[in-house]
C-alpha positions, -999 to +999 in steps of 0.1 A: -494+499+380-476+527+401-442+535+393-410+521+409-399+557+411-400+572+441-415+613+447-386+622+468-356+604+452-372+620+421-376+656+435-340+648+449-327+639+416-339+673+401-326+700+428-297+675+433-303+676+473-321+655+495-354+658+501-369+644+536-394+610+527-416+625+552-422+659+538-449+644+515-468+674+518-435+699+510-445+722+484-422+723+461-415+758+464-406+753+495-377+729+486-343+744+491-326+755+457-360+750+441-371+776+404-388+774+376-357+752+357-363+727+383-398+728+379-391+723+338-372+695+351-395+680+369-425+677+342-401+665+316-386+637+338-420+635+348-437+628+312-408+604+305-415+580+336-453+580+329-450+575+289-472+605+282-478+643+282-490+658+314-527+676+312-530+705+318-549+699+352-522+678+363-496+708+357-518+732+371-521+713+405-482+700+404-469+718+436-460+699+467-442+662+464-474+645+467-487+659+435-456+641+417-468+610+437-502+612+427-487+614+389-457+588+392-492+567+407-514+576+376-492+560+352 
């Protein structure tokens, strides 16, 4: 079942700015404000909402917001 949390409101959360619902394919590097704490952030949250650690695949591949769909999806 995919997550009632959505990619943006989540990316969002972490930077604490709003991030466009349209810029699916926004890397996340590319968000305003964004670093490497965000990105530390992001995973954690990210493990919490989905109940388990992230493979290392997944985090290899985590850059734009559709990644953190594709994972909030996976759950």
């Amino acid at each position: 079942m995919a997550s009632p949390v959505n990619a943006h409101d989540l990316v969002a959360e972490i930077v604490q700015k709003k991030v466009p619902a349209a810029a699916t394919v926004t890397l996340l590097r590319d968000v305003d404000g964004w670093d490497s704490m965000h990105m530390v952030r992001l995973v954690l949250r990210l493990e919490e909402i989905v109940g388990r650690q992230l493979s290392e695949p997944e985090l290899e591949t985590l850059e734009s917001v559709r990644d953190v769909e594709r994972i909030l999806g996976s759950e």
